[in-house]
C-alpha positions as CSV (number, residue, x, y, z in Angstrom):
1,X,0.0,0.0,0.0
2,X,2.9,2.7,1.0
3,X,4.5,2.1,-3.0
4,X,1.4,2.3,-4.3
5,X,0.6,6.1,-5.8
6,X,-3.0,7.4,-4.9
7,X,-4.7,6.6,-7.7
8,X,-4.2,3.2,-7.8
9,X,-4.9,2.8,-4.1
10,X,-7.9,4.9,-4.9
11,X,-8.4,1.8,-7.7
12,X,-7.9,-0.8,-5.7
13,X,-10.0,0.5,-2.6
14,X,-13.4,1.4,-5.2
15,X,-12.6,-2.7,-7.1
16,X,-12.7,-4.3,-3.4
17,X,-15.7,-2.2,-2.1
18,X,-17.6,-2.4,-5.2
19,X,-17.3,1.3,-7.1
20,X,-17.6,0.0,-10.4
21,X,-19.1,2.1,-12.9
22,X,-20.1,1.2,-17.0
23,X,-17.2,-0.2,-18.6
24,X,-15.3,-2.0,-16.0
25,X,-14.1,0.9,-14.5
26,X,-14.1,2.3,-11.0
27,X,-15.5,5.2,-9.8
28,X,-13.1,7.5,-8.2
29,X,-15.6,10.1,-7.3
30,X,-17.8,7.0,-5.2
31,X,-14.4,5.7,-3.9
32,X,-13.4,8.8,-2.2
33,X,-16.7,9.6,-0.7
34,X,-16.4,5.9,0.5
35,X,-12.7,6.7,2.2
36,X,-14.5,10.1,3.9
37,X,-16.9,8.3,4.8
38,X,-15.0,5.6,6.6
39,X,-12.2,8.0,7.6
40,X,-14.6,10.1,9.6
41,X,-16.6,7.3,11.1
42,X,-13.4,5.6,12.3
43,X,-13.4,2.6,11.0
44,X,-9.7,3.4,9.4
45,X,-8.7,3.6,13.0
46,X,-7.4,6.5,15.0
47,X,-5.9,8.7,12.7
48,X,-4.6,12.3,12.9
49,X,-4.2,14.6,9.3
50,X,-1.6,16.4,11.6
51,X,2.1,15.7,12.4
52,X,3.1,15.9,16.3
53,X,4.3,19.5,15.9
54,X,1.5,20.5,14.3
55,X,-0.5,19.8,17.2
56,X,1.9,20.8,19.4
57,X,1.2,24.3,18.1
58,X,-2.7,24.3,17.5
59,X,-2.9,23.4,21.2
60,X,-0.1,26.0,22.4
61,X,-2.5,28.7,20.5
62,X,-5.7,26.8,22.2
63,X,-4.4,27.2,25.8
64,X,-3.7,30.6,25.3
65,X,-6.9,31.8,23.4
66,X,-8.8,29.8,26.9
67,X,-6.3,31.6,29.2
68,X,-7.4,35.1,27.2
69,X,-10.9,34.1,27.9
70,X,-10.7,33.2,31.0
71,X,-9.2,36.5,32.1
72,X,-12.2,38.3,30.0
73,X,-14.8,36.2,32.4
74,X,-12.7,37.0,35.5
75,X,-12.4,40.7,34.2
76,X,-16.2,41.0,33.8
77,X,-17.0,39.1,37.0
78,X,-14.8,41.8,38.9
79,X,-16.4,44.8,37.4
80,X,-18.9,46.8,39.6
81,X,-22.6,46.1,38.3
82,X,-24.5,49.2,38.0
83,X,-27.4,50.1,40.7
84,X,-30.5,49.4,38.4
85,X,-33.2,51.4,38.7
């Protein structure tokens, strides 16, 4: 599978799971919707589209976006309320 290029897994994936179309061929369009498909239903496994730093990074920038909210609730919370009338 890792030599193969992506077309021809694409190929072999839509002959095994039956995305034939007229003329013996398969249909790439159905196969990819089928890989989606399984991809986000899990049934590839647990995969990740990111690399390690990748994440590393998109959760550095998530803690500190939730620190900076944080400090925005605490901020409001701390701020006299007005005498309503």
């Amino acid at each position: 599978v890792a030599q193969m290029h992506d077309e021809e897994l694409l190929e072999a994936i839509g002959k095994k799971r039956g995305a034939m179309q007229g003329g013996g061929r398969v249909n790439l369009q159905k196969t990819a919707e089928i890989v989606l498909t399984d991809f986000r239903s899990a049934i590839l496994g647990r995969i990740t589209l990111e690399v390690p730093a990748e994440f590393e990074a998109w959760s550095a920038v998530a803690a500190v976006q939730e620190a900076e909210r944080a400090a925005r609730k605490e901020a409001r919370k701390a701020k006299p309320q007005r005498s309503q009338r």
